[in-house]
GUZADREN-977488 format. One record per residue (C-alpha): residue in three letters; chain; residue number from 0; x, y, z. Coordinates in nm, 4 decimals, padded with zeros to 6 digits. Last residue first. Layout:
% residues N
SITE gulo torse marfi       px       py       pz
SITE  ala     A   NUM        X        Y        Z
...
***
This chain:
% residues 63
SITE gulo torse marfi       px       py       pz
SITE  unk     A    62  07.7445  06.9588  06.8712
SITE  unk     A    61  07.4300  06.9696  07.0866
SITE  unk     A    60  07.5848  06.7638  07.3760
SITE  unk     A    59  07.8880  06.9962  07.4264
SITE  unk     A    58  07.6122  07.2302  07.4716
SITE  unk     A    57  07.4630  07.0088  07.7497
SITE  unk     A    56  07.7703  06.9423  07.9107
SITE  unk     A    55  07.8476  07.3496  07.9890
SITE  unk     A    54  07.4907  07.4316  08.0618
SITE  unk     A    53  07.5113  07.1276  08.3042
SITE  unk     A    52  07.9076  07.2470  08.4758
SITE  unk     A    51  07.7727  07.6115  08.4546
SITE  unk     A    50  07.4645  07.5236  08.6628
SITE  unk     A    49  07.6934  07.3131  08.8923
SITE  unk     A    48  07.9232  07.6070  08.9426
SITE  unk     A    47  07.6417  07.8237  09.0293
SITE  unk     A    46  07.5076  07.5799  09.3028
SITE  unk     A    45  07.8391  07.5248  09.4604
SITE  unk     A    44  07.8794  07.9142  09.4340
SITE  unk     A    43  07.5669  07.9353  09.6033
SITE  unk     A    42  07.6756  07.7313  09.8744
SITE  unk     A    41  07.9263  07.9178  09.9825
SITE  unk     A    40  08.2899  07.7594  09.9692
SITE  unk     A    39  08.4599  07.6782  10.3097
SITE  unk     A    38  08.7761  07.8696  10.4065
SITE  unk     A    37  09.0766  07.6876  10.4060
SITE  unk     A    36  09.1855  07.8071  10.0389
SITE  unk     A    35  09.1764  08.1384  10.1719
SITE  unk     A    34  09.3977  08.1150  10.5021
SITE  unk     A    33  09.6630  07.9447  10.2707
SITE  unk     A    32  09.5798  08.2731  10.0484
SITE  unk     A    31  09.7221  08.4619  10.3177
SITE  unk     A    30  10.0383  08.2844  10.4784
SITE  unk     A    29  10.1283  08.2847  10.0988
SITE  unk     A    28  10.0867  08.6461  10.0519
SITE  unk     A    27  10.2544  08.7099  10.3727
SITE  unk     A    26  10.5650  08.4827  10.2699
SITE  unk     A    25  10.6023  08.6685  09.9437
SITE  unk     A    24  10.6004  08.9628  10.0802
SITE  unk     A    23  10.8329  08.8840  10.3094
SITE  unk     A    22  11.0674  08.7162  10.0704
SITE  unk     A    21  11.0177  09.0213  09.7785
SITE  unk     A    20  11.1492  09.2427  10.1358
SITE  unk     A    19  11.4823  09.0173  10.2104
SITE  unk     A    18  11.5585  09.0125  09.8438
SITE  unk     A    17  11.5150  09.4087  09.7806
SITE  unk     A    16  11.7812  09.4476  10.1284
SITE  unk     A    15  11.9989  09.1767  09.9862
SITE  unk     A    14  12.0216  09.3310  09.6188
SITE  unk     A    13  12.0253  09.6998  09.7878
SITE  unk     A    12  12.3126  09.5673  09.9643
SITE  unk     A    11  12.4821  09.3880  09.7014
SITE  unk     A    10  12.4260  09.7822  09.4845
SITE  unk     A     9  12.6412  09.9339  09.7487
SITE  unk     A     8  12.9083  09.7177  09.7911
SITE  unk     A     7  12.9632  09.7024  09.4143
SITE  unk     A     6  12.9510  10.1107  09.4159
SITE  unk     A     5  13.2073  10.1217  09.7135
SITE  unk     A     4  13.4099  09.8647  09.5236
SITE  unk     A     3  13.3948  10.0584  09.1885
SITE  unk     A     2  13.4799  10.3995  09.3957
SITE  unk     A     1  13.7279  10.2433  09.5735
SITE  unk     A     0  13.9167  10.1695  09.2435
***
């Protein structure tokens, strides 16, 4: 019976321990890609979205 409680004890550890780290990680990622989606987009990928956006519209157009 100690055995099964040692083994239960063991595995809610490693449970807590994986949940503490998936938390972190997740917290750094979001910390990072908030620092992302601050950042200014470059001009030129304005410009080459607006292309798209008119290449996009006119082929819709042609159908």
């Amino acid at each position: 019976m100690s055995d099964v409680t040692d083994s239960n004890l063991r595995r809610t550890r490693r449970e807590s321990v994986e949940e503490d780290i998936h938390s972190r990680i997740g917290t750094k990622l979001k910390s990072y890609y908030d620092d992302v989606l601050s950042q200014p987009v470059p001009d030129r990928f304005t410009e080459l979205l607006r292309r798209l956006d008119e290449q996009a519209d006119s082929a819709e157009g042609k159908r």
